[in-house]
C-alpha positions, 0 to 999 in steps of 0.5 A, spaced: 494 330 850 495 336 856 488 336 857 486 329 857 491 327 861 489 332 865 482 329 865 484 322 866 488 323 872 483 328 875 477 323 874 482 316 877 484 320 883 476 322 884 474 315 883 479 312 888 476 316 893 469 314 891 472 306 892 474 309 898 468 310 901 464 306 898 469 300 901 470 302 908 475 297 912 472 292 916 474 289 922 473 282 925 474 274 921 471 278 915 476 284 916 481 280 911 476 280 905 474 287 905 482 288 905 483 283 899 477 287 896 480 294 897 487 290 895 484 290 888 480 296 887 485 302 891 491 300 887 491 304 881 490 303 875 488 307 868 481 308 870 480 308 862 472 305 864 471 310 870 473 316 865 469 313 859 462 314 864 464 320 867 466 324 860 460 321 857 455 323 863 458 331 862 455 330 855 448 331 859 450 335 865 450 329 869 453 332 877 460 329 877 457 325 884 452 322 880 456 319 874 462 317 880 458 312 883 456 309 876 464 309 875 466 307 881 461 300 880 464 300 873 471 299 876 469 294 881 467 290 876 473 290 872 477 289 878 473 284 880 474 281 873 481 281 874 483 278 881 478 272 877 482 272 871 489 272 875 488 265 879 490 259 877 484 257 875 484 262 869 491 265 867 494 263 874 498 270 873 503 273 880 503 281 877 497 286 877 499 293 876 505 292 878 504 288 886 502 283 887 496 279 884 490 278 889 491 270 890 498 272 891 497 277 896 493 273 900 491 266 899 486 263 892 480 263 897 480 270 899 481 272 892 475 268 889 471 272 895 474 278 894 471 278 887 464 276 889 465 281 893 466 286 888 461 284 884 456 284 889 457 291 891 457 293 884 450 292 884 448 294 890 451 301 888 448 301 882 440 301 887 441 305 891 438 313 892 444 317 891 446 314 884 439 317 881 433 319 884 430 315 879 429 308 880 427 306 872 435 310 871 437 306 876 433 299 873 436 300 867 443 300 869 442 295 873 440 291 868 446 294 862 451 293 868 448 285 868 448 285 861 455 288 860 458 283 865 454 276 865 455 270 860 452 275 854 459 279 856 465 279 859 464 272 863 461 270 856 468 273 853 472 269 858 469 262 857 470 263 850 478 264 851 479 259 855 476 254 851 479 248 848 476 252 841 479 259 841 487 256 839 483 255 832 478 262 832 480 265 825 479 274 825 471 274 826 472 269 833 477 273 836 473 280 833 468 276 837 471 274 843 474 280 844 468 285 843 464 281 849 470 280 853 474 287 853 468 291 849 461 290 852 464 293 859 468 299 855 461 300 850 456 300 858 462 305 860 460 309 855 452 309 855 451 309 862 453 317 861 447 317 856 442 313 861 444 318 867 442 323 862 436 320 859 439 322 854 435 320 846 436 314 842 440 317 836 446 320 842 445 313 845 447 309 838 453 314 836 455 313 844 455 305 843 458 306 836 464 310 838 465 304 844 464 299 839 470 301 835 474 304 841 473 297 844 477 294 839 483 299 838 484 298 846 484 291 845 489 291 839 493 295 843 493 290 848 495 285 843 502 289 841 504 291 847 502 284 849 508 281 844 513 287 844 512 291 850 515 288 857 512 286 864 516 293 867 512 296 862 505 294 863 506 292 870 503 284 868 506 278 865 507 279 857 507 274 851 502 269 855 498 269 850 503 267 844 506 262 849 499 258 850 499 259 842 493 264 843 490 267 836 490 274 837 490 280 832 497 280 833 499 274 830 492 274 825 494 281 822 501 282 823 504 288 827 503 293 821 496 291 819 494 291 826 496 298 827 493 300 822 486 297 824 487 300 830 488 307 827 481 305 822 478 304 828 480 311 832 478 314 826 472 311 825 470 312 833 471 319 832 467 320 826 461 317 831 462 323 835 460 328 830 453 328 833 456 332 839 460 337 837 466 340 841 464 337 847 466 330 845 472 332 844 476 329 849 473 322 848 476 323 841 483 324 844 481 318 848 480 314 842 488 316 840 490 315 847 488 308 847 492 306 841 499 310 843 498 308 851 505 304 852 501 300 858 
């Protein structure tokens, strides 16, 4: 795992200073939600979705420069995704990555603002020029990005686990839930390497395949270190989910079983990788990274 530790950390820090950038401070009344917004974005993190986008864009010799920016966009959202699910409104949660949730940090209006915010970049990002020269590329990110995120992803997801239905969802409904809220952000990350690269139909299905599975095995990871591991760990509240009598892959499954589904799912997202060879291989060892990761 020396090398993709090596990649990951290399490629959080890259995109970090791509935030940087691409969020400069503001000054004036409207000073507090860029702060809120670079709150949010600067403060660490495992970058797994930046990464995903940078490791599938080298697949095509796709510049670095190029796939940052994508990356950095795609990091926005997920921020922006966080500090909404942080409020009260949502998990009503006091700890993210270790500080201080948004809404905590400054007040709950500023953190609604500064996820619009982040949201908005995003795709503002995603149009311009120096993302890719070609506007049908930068239209059809714009549009993956929107898909991934809106109501027929991740916001779709969120609203499906707040509802009053989603104590009683069976396997198939949190398989569901789960590949909208976590897997359609985790499955864009890695296509939108493959759209940077025009890369051929054929590569583009193993790269959605392989999120597929991977996106699932991150998520039942999160559920065992959600019921065994500790909030100093992670860096986040734990055993929220089993407090509000959430169905999860844990309490489904069974530890044992979910582990062992997890480990099906890594096996089965490197097999999807064949196509590529020897280049794909960091993306297989980030499949096992994602189900042995203690955070």
């Amino acid at each position: 795992m020396t090398d993709l530790q090596e990649a990951l950390k290399s490629t959080a820090a890259a995109v970090t200073r791509q935030l940087d950038e691409l969020l400069p401070q503001g000054a004036g009344p409207r000073g507090q939600v860029v702060e809120a917004m670079r709150y949010a974005c600067l403060g660490g993190g495992k970058r797994l979705r930046p990464f995903l986008v940078v490791a599938s864009a080298r697949l095509f010799d796709v510049r670095d420069p190029r796939a940052l920016r994508v990356a950095a966009a795609i990091e926005m959202v997920h921020c922006y995704s966080l500090v909404h699910d942080d409020l009260p409104a949502m998990d009503d949660s006091d700890l993210r990555r270790g500080k201080k949730t948004v809404h905590r940090k400054f007040d709950d209006a500023t953190a609604i603002l500064a996820g619009d915010g982040l949201l908005t970049e995003a795709f503002a990002v995603l149009s311009e020029p120096a993302t890719h020269k070609d506007a049908e590329v930068r239209t059809e990110l714009t549009r993956g990005l929107a898909a991934a995120a809106g109501a027929r992803g991740m916001v779709g997801g969120q609203m499906i686990d707040i509802s009053p239905e989603r104590d009683d969802l069976d396997l198939d409904g949190v398989t569901q839930l789960q590949r909208l809220k976590t897997g359609a952000l985790i499955a864009f990350s890695c296509e939108a390497g493959a759209i940077l690269g025009r890369a051929p139909d054929a590569e583009r299905e193993a790269l959605r395949a392989y999120a597929g599975d991977l996106g699932l095995a991150f998520q039942i990871a999160d559920d065992l270190l959600d019921a065994e591991g500790s909030s100093e760990e992670l860096g986040k509240p734990t055993g929220q989910d089993a407090a509000a009598g959430k169905a999860t892959f844990v309490n489904l499954m069974g530890p044992r079983r979910a582990r062992e589904r997890a480990q099906e799912l890594v096996e089965s997202a490197s097999e999807h990788l064949d196509v590529f060879g020897d280049k794909a291989d960091l993306l297989r060892q980030t499949a096992r990274f994602v189900v042995t990761r203690r955070s």
